[in-house]
ZADO-1210 file (C-alpha; in nm, 4 decimals, padded with zeros to 6 digits):
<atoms>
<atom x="-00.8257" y="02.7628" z="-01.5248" code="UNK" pos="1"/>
<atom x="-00.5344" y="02.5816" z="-01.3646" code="UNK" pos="2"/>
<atom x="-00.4153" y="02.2305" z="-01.4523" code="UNK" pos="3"/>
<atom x="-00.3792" y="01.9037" z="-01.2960" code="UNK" pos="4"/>
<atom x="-00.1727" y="01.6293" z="-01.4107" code="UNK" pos="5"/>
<atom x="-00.2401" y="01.2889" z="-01.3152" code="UNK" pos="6"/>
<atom x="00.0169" y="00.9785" z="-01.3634" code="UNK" pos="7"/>
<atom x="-00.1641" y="00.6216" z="-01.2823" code="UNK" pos="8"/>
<atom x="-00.3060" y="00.3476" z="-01.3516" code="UNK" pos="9"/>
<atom x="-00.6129" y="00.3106" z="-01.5660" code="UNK" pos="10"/>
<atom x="-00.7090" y="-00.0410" z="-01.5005" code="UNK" pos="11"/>
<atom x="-00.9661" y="-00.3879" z="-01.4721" code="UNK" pos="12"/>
<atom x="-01.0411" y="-00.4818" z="-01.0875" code="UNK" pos="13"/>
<atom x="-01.2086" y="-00.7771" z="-00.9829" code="UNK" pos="14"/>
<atom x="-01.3177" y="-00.7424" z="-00.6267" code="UNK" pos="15"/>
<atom x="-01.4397" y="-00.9278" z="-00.3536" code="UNK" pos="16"/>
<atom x="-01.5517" y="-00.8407" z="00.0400" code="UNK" pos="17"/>
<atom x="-01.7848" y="-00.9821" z="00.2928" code="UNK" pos="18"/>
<atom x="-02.0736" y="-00.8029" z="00.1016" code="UNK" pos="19"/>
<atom x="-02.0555" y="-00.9401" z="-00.2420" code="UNK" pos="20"/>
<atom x="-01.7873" y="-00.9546" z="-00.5282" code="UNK" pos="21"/>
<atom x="-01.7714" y="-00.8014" z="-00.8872" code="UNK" pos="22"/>
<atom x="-01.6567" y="-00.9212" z="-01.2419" code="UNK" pos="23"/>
<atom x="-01.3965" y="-00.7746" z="-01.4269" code="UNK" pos="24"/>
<atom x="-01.5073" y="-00.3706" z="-01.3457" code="UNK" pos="25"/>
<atom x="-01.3439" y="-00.0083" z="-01.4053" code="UNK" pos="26"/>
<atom x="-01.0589" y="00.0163" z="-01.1557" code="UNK" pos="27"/>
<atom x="-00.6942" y="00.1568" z="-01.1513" code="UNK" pos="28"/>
<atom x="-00.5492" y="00.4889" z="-00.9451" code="UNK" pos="29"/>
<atom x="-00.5511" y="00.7228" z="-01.2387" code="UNK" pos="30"/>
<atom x="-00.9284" y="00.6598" z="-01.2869" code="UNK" pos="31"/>
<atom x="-01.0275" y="00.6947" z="-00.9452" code="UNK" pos="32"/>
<atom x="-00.7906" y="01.0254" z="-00.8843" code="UNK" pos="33"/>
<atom x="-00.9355" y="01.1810" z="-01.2118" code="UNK" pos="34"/>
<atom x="-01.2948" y="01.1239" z="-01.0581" code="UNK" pos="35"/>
<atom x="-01.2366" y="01.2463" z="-00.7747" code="UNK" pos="36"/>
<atom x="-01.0493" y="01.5709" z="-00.8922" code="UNK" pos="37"/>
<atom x="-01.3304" y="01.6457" z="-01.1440" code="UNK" pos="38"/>
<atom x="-01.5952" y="01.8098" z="-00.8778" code="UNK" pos="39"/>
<atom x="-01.3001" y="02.0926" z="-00.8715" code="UNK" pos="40"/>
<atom x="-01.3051" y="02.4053" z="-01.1365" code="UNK" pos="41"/>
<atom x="-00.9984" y="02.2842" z="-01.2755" code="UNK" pos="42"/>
<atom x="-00.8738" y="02.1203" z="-01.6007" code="UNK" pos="43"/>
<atom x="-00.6720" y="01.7791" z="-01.5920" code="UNK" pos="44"/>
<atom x="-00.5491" y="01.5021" z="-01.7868" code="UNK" pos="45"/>
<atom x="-00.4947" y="01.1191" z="-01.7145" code="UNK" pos="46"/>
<atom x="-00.1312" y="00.9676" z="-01.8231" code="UNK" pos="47"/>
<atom x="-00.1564" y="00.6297" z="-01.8426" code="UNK" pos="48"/>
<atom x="-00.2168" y="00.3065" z="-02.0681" code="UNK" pos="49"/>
<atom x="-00.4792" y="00.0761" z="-02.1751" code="UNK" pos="50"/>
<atom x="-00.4601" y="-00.2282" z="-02.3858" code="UNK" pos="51"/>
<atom x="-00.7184" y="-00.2803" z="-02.7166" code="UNK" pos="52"/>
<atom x="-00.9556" y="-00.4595" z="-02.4593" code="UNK" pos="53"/>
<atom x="-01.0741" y="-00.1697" z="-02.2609" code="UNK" pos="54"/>
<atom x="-01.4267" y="-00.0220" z="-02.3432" code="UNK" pos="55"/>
<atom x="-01.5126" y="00.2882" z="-02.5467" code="UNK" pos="56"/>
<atom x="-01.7923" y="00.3644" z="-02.2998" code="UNK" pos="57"/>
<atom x="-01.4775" y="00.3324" z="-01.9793" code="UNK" pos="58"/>
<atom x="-01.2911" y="00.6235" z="-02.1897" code="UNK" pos="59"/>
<atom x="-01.6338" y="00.8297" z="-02.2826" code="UNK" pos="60"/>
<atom x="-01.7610" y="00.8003" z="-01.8788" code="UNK" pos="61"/>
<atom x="-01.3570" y="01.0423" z="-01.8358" code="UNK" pos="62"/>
<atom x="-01.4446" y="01.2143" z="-02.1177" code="UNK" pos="63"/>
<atom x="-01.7898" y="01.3273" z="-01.9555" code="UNK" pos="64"/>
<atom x="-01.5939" y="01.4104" z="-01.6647" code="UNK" pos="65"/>
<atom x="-01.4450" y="01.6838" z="-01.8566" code="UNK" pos="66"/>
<atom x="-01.0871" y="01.5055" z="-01.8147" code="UNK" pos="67"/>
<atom x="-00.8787" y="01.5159" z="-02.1120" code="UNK" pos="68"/>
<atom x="-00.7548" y="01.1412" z="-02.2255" code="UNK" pos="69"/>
<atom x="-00.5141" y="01.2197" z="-02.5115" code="UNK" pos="70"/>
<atom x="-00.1936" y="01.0826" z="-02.2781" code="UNK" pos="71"/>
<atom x="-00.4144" y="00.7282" z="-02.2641" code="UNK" pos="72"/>
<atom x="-00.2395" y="00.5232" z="-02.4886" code="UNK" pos="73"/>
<atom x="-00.4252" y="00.2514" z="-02.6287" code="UNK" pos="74"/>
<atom x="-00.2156" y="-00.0408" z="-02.7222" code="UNK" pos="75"/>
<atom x="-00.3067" y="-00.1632" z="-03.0557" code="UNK" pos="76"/>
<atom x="-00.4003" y="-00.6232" z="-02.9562" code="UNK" pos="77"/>
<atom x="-00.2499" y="-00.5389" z="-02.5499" code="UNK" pos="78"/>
<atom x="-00.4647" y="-00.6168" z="-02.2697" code="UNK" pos="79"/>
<atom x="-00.5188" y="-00.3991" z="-02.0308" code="UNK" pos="80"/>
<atom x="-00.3537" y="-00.4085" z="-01.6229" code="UNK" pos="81"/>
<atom x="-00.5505" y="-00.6014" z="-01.4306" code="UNK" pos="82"/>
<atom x="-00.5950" y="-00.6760" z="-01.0177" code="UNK" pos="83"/>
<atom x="-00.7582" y="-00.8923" z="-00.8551" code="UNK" pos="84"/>
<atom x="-00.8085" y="-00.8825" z="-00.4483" code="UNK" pos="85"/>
<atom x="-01.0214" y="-01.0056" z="-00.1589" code="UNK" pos="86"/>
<atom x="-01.0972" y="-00.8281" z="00.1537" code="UNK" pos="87"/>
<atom x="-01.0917" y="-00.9375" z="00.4848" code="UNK" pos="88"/>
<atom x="-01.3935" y="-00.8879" z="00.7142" code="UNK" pos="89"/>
<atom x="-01.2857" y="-00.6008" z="00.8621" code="UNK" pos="90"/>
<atom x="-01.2227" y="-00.4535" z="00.5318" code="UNK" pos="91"/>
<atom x="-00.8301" y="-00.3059" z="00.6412" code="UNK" pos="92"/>
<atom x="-00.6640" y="-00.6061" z="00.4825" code="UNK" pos="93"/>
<atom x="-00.7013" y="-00.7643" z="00.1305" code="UNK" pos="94"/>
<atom x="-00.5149" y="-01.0411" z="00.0014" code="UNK" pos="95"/>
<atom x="-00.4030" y="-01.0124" z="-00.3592" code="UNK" pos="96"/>
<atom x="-00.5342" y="-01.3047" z="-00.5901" code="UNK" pos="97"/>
<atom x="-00.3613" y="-01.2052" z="-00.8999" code="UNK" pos="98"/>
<atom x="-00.2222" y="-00.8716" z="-01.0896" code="UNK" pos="99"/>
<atom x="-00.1423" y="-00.9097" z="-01.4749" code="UNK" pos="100"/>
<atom x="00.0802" y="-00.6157" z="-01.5465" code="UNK" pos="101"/>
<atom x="-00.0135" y="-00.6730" z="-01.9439" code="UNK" pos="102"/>
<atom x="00.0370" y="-00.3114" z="-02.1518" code="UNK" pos="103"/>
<atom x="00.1678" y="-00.1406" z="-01.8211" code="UNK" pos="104"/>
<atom x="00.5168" y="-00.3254" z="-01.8509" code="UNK" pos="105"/>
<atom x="00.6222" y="-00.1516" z="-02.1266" code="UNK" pos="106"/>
<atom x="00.4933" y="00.1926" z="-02.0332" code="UNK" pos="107"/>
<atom x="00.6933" y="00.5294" z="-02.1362" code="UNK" pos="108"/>
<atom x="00.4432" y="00.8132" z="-02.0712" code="UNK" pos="109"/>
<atom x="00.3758" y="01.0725" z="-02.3002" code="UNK" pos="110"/>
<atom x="00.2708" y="01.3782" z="-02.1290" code="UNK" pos="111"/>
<atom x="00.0128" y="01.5756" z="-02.3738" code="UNK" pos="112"/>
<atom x="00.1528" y="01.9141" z="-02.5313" code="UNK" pos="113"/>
<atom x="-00.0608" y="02.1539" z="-02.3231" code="UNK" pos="114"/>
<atom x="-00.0419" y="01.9890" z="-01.9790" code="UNK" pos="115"/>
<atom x="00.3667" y="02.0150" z="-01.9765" code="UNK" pos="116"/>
<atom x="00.3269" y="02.3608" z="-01.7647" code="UNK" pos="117"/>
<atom x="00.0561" y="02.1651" z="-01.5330" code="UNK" pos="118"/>
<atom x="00.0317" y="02.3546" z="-01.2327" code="UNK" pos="119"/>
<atom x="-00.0002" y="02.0586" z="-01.0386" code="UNK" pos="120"/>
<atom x="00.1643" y="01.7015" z="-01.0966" code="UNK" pos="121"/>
<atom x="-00.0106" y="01.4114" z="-00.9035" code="UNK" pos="122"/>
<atom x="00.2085" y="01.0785" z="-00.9656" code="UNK" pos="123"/>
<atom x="-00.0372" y="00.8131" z="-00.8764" code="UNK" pos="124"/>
<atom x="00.1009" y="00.4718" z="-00.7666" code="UNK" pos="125"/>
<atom x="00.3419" y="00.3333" z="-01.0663" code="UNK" pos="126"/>
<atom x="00.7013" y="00.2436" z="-01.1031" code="UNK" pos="127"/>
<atom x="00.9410" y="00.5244" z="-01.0049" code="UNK" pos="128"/>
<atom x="01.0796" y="00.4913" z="-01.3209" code="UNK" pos="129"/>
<atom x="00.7434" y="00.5960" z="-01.4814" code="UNK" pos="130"/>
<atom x="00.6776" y="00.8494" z="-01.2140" code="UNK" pos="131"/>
<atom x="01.0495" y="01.0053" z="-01.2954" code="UNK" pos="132"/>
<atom x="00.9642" y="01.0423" z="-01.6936" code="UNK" pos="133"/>
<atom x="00.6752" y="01.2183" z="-01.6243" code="UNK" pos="134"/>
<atom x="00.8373" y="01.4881" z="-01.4425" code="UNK" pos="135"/>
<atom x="01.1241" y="01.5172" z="-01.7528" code="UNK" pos="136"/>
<atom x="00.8835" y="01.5796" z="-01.9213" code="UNK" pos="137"/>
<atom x="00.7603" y="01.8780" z="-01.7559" code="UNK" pos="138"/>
<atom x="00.8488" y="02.2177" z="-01.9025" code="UNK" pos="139"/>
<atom x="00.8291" y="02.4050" z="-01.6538" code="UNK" pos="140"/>
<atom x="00.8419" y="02.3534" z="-01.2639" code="UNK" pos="141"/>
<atom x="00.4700" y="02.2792" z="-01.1173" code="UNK" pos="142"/>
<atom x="00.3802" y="02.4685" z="-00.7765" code="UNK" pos="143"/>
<atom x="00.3617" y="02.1400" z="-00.5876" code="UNK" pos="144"/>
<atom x="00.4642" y="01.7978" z="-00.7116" code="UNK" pos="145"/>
<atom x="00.2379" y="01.4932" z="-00.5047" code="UNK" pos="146"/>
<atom x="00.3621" y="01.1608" z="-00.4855" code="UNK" pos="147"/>
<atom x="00.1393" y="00.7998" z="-00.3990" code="UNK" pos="148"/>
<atom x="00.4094" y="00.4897" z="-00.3813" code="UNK" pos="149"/>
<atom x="00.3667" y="00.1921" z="-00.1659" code="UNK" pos="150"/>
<atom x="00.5392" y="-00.1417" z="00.0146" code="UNK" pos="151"/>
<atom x="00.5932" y="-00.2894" z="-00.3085" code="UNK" pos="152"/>
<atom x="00.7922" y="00.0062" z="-00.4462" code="UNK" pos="153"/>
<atom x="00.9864" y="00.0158" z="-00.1351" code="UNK" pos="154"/>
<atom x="01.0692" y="-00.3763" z="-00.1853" code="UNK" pos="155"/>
<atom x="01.1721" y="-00.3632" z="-00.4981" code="UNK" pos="156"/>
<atom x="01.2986" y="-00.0507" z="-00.6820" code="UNK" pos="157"/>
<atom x="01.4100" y="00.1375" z="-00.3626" code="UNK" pos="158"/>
<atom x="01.6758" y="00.3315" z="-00.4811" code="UNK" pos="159"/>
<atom x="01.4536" y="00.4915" z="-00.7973" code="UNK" pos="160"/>
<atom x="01.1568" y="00.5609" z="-00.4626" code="UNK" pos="161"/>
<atom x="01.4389" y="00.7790" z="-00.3478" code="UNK" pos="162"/>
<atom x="01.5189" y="00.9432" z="-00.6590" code="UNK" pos="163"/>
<atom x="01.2063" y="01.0487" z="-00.7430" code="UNK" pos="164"/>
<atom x="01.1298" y="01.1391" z="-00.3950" code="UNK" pos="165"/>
<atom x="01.3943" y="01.4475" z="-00.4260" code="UNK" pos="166"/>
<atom x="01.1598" y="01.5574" z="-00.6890" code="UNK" pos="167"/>
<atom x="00.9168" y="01.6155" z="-00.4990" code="UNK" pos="168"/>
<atom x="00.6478" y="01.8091" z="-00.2423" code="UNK" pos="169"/>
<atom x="00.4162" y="01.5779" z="-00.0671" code="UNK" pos="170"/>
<atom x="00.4282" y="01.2574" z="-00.0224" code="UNK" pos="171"/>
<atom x="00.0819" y="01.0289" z="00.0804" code="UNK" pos="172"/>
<atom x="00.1097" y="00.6858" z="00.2099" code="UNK" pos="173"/>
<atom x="-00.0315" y="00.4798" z="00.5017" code="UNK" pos="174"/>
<atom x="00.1105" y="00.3963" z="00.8108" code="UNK" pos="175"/>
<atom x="00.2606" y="00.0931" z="00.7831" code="UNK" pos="176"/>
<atom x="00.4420" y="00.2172" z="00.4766" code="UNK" pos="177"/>
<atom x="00.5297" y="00.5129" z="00.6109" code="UNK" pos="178"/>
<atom x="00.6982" y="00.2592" z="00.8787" code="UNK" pos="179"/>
<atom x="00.8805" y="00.0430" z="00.6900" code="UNK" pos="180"/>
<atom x="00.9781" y="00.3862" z="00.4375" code="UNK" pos="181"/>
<atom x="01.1462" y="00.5094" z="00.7545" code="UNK" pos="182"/>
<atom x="01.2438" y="00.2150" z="00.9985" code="UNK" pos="183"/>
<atom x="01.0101" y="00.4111" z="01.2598" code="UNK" pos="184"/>
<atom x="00.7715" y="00.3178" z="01.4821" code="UNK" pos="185"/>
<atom x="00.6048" y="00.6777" z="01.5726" code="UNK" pos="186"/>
<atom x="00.4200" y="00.8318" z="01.2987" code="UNK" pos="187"/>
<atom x="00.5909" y="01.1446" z="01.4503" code="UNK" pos="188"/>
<atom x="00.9235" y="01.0054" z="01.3706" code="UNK" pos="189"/>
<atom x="00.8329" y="00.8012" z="01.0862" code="UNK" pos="190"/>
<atom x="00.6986" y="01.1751" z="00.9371" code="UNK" pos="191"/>
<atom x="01.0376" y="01.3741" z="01.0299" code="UNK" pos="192"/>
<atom x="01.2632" y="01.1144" z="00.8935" code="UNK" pos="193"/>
<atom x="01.0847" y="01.1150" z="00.5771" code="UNK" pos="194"/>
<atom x="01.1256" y="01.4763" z="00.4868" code="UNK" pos="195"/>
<atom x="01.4617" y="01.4388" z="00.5390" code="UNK" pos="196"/>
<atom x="01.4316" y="01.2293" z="00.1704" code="UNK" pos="197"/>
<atom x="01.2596" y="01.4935" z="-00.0106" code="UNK" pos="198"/>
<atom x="00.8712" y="01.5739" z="00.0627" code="UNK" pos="199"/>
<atom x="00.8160" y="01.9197" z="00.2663" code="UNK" pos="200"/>
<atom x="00.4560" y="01.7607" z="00.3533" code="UNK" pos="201"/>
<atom x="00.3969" y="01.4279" z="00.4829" code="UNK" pos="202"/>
<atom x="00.0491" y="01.2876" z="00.4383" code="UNK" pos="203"/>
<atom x="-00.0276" y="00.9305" z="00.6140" code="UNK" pos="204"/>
<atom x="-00.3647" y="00.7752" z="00.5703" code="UNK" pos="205"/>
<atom x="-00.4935" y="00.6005" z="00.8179" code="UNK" pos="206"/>
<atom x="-00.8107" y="00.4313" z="00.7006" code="UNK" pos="207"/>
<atom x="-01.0925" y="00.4724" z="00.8546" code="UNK" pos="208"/>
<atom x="-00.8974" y="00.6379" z="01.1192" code="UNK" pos="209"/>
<atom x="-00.8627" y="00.9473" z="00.9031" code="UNK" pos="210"/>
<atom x="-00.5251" y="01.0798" z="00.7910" code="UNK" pos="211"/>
<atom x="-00.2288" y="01.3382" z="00.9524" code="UNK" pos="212"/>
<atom x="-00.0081" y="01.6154" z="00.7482" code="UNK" pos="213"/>
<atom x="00.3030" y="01.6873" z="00.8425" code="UNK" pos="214"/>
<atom x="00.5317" y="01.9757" z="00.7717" code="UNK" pos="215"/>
<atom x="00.8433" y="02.0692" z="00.9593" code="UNK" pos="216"/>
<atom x="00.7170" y="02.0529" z="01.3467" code="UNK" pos="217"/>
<atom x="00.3316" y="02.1415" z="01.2962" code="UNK" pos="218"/>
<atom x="00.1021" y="01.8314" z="01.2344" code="UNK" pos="219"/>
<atom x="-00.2464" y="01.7881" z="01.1635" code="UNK" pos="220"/>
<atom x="-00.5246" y="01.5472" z="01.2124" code="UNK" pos="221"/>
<atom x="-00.7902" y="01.4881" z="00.9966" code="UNK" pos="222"/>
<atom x="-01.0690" y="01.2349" z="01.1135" code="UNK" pos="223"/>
<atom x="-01.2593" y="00.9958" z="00.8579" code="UNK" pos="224"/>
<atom x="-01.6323" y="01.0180" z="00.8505" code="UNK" pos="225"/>
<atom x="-01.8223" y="00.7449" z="01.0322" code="UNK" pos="226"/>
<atom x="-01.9934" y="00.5475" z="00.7610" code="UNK" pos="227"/>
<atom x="-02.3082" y="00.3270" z="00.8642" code="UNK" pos="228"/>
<atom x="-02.1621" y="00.1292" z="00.5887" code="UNK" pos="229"/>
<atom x="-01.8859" y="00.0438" z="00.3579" code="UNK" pos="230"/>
<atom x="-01.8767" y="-00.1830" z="00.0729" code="UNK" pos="231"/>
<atom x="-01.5217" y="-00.1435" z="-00.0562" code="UNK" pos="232"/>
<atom x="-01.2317" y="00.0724" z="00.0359" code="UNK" pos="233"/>
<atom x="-01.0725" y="-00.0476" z="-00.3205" code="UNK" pos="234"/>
<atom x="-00.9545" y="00.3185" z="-00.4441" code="UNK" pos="235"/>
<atom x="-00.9921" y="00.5410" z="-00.1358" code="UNK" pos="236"/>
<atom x="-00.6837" y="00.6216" z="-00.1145" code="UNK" pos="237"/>
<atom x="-00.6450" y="00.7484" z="-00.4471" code="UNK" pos="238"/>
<atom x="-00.9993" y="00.9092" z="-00.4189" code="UNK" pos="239"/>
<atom x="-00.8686" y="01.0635" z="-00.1757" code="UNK" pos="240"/>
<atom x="-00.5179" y="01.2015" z="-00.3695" code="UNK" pos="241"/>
<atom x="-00.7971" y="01.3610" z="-00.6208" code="UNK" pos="242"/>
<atom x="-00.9833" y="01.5397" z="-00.3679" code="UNK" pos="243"/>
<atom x="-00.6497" y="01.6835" z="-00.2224" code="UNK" pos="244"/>
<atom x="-00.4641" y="01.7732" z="-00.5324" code="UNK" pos="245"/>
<atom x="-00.7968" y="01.9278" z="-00.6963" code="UNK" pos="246"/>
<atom x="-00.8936" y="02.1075" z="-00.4077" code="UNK" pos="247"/>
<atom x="-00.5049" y="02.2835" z="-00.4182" code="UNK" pos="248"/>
<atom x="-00.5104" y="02.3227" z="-00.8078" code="UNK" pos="249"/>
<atom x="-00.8394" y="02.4958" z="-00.7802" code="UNK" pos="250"/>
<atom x="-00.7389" y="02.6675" z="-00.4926" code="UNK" pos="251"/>
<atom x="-00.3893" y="02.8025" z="-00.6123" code="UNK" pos="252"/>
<atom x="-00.2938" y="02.7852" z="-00.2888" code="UNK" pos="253"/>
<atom x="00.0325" y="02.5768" z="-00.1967" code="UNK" pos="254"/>
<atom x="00.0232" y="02.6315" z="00.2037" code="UNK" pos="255"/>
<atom x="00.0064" y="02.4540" z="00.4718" code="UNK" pos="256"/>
<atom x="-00.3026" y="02.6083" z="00.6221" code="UNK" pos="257"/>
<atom x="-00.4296" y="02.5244" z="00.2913" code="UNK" pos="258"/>
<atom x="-00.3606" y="02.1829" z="00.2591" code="UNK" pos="259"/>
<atom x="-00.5552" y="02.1371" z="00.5818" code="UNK" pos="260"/>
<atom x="-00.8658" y="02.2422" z="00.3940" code="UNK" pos="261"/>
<atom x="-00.6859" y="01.9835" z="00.0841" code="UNK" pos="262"/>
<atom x="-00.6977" y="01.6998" z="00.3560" code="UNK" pos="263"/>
<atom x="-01.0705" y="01.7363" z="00.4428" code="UNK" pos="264"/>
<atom x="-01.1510" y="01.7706" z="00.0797" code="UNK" pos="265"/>
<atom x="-00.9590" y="01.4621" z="00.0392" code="UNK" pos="266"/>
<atom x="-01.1028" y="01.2821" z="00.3118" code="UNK" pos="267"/>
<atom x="-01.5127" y="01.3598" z="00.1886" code="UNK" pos="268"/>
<atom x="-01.4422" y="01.2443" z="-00.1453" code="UNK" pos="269"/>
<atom x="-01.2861" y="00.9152" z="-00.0095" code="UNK" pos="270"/>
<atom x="-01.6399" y="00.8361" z="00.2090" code="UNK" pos="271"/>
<atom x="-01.7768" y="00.8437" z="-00.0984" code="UNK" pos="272"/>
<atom x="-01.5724" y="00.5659" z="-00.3090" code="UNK" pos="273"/>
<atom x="-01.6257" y="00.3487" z="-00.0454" code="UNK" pos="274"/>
<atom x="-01.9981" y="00.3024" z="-00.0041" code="UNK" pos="275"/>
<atom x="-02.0303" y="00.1035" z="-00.3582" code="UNK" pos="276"/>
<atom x="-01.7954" y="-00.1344" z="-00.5494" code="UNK" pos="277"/>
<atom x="-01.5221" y="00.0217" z="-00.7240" code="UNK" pos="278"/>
<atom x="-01.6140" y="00.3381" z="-00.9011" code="UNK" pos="279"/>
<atom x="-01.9495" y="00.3435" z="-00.9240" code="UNK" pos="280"/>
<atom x="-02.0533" y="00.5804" z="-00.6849" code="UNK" pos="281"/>
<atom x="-01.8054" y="00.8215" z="-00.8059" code="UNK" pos="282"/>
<atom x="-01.9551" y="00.7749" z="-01.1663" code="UNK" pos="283"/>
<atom x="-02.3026" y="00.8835" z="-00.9678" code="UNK" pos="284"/>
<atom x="-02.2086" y="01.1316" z="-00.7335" code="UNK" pos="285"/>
<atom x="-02.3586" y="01.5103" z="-00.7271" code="UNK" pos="286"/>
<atom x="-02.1576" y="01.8140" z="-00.6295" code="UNK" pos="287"/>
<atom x="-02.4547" y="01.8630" z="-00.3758" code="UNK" pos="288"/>
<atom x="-02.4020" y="01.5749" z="-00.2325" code="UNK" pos="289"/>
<atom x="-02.0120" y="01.6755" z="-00.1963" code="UNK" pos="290"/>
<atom x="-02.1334" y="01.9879" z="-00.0475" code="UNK" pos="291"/>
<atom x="-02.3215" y="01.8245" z="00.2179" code="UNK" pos="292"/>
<atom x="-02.0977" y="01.6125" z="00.3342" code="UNK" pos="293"/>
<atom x="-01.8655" y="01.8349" z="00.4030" code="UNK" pos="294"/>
<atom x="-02.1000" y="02.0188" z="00.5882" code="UNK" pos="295"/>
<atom x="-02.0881" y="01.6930" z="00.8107" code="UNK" pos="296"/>
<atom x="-01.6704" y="01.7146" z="00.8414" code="UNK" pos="297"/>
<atom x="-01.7715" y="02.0689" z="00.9656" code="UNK" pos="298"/>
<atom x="-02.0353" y="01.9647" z="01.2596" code="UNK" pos="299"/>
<atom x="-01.7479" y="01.6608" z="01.3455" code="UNK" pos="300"/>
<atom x="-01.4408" y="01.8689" z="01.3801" code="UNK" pos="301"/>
<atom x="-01.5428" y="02.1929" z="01.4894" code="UNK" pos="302"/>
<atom x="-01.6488" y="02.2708" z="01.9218" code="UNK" pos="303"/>
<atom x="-01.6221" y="02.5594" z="02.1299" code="UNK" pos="304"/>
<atom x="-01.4285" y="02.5383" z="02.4592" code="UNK" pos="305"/>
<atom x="-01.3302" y="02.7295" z="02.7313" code="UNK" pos="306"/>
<atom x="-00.9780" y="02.7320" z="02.8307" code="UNK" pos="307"/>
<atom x="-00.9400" y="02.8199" z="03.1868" code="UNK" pos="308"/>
<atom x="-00.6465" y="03.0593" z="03.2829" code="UNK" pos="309"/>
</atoms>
């Protein structure tokens, strides 16, 4: 069975949106990757650290999910990372409220013994720096390397971005950072300019306006599902990561026809996450259900037509 790594944040969220708001709840990109990636025959393992105030039952619910948690460090009196955020009514925009690094500011990752020769590495949104000693760590090279970042990264600790951007495969980000990454407007553009740093595949998110892959001059589109509702997009991003980078571990299959299929994987897990607060419906979810909703990606992007000569 092939291996997934995963490199994030395992985390507290408080969240608010036009439909309600939650208490301190299970939150951070590691958990909701490792979620995600568990409806895939795969095995995986979550690098990342908690402080002595997270719950037992947080780490038995990944244990359950058949993901291995012996690179969670538990930090003997720490308190765990915690964000807090409020959405906007149209649920594309949040406004931070407050983020306590706590334990996660003095993170070195510790990569467990038998993932070192993962087959696939899937740094979820940290520090470079973090994202860097994970792959030293590596004893062999992984068939694909997939890298989350975001604006703040690209603000602050720039040059390490680029470092560990050499490093790697894919890259997935959303428009506006794959903007300001670039200094280009076009997504086109924005797309080539970026594999000129590293990344042979460009993923952008879009949102509820799906997502696009890149790769040398071939691009393509992947919609989002309409949803009669959503609740909270917190995580669908990284939701969406999981369903990606498990469908390619499981898969074995590094390609770029491939990673088409990894997209719409990604993109039905991700309609998921967002119809309850945080990860709750990901805690629920049946394979079934994953199976037919992607039988509803199917009926949206596939039509006959006749081309006329």
């Amino acid at each position: 069975m092939n291996k997934l790594l995963i490199v994030g944040t395992v985390a507290f969220d408080a969240i608010e949106t036009p439909f309600g708001k939650t208490d301190k709840i299970l939150g951070g990109a590691g958990t909701y990757i490792g979620l995600s990636a568990s409806f895939f025959n795969l095995q995986s393992a979550i690098v990342s650290v908690v402080g002595e105030d997270f719950p037992q039952e947080y780490i038995d619910l990944l244990k359950n999910k058949n993901i291995d948690v012996t690179g969670l460090e538990v930090v003997p009196g720490g308190k765990t990372f915690f964000w807090s955020g409020r959405y906007h009514n149209d649920l594309n925009s949040r406004d931070t409220l407050d983020t306590q690094l706590n334990v996660l500011a003095d993170f070195n990752p510790i990569v467990p013994e038998n993932f070192k020769d993962a087959d696939v590495v899937m740094l979820g949104n940290l520090h470079p720096n973090i994202q860097i000693g994970v792959l030293d760590q590596m004893s062999k090279k992984p068939k694909l390397v997939v890298l989350d970042t975001m604006n703040f990264w690209m603000d602050c600790a720039l040059a390490e971005l680029l470092q560990v951007m050499k490093r790697v495969d894919v890259i997935t980000i959303n428009d506006e950072e794959a903007r300001q990454l670039s200094g280009e407007y076009s997504l086109v553009k924005a797309a080539a300019k970026i594999h000129t740093m590293g990344p042979k595949y460009v993923v952008i998110k879009k949102g509820e306006h799906g997502a696009l892959l890149f790769h040398n001059k071939e691009v393509f589109f992947a919609p989002a599902l309409p949803l009669e509702e959503v609740f909270d997009p917190t995580g669908a991003g990284d939701t969406f990561a999981g369903g990606f980078t498990g469908y390619i571990t499981q898969s074995e299959d590094v390609s770029f026809e491939n990673m088409k299929n990894a997209i719409i994987y990604g993109s039905n897990m991700a309609s998921f996450c967002v119809e309850q607060f945080g990860t709750q419906r990901m805690e629920k979810l049946e394979k079934r259900e994953v199976q037919e909703r992607l039988q509803q990606f199917k009926a949206l992007t596939q039509f006959e037509i006749a081309l006329e000569n």
